[in-house]
N, C-alpha and C positions, 0 to 999 in steps of 0.2 A: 504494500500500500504506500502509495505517494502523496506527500501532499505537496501542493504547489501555491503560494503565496505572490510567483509573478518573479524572483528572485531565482529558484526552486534551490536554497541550500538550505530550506529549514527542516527538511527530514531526508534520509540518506536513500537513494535508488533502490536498493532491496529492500528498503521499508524497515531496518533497525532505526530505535530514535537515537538522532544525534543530531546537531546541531547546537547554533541558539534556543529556538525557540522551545525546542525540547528539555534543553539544560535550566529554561526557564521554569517549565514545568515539574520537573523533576527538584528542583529545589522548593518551588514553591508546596509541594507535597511532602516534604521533609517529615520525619517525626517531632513528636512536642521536644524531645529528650536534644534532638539534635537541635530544632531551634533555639530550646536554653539554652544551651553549649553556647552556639553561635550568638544567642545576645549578651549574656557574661565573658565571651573573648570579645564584641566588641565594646562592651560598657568598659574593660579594663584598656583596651585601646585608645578610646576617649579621655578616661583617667589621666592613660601618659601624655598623651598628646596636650592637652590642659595643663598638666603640669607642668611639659617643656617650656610650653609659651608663655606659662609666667612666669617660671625661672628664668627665661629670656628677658622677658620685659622689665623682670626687675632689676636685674644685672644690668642693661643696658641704661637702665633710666639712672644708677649708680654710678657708672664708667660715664656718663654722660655730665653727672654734677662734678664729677670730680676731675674733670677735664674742665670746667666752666671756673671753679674755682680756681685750677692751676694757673687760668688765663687771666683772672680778674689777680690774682698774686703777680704773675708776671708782669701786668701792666701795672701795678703799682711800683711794683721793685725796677723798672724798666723807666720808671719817670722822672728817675733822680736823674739818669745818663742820658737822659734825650734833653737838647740844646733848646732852648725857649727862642723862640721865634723874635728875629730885633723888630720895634715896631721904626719904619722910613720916616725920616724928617725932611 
């Protein structure tokens, strides 16, 4: 049995399912057992994933003041060696 969609690779010529749309199917029929699996590996993947980005963004927002301060020190210690402009008579 073939079925044809207009594409014809959603099911295999001798009629075993493979494809997409088949692999569609066939997950969507999964066990309960399998589906938990599958949403406690992905609820722990979202875990890390949330966790990197804020250990990202913390750090960066960290690396970020403390670059801002170095520069506001710099320019203060950098004020004494810079020549004051003569005002023209």
């Amino acid at each position: 049995m073939e079925i044809s969609f207009g594409a014809g690779h959603f099911a295999a010529a001798d009629g075993g399912a493979s494809g997409p749309l088949h692999t569609a199917i066939r997950h969507h029929h999964r066990s309960p057992t399998a589906q938990t699996a599958q949403t406690a590996q992905t609820w722990c993947l979202t875990l890390l994933t949330n966790s990197v980005v804020t250990w990202t963004t913390e750090y960066y927002g960290l690396a970020i003041a403390q670059m801002h301060a170095e520069a506001a020190q710099s320019t203060t210690n950098s004020s004494h060696t810079t020549p004051r402009p003569t005002a023209r008579t």
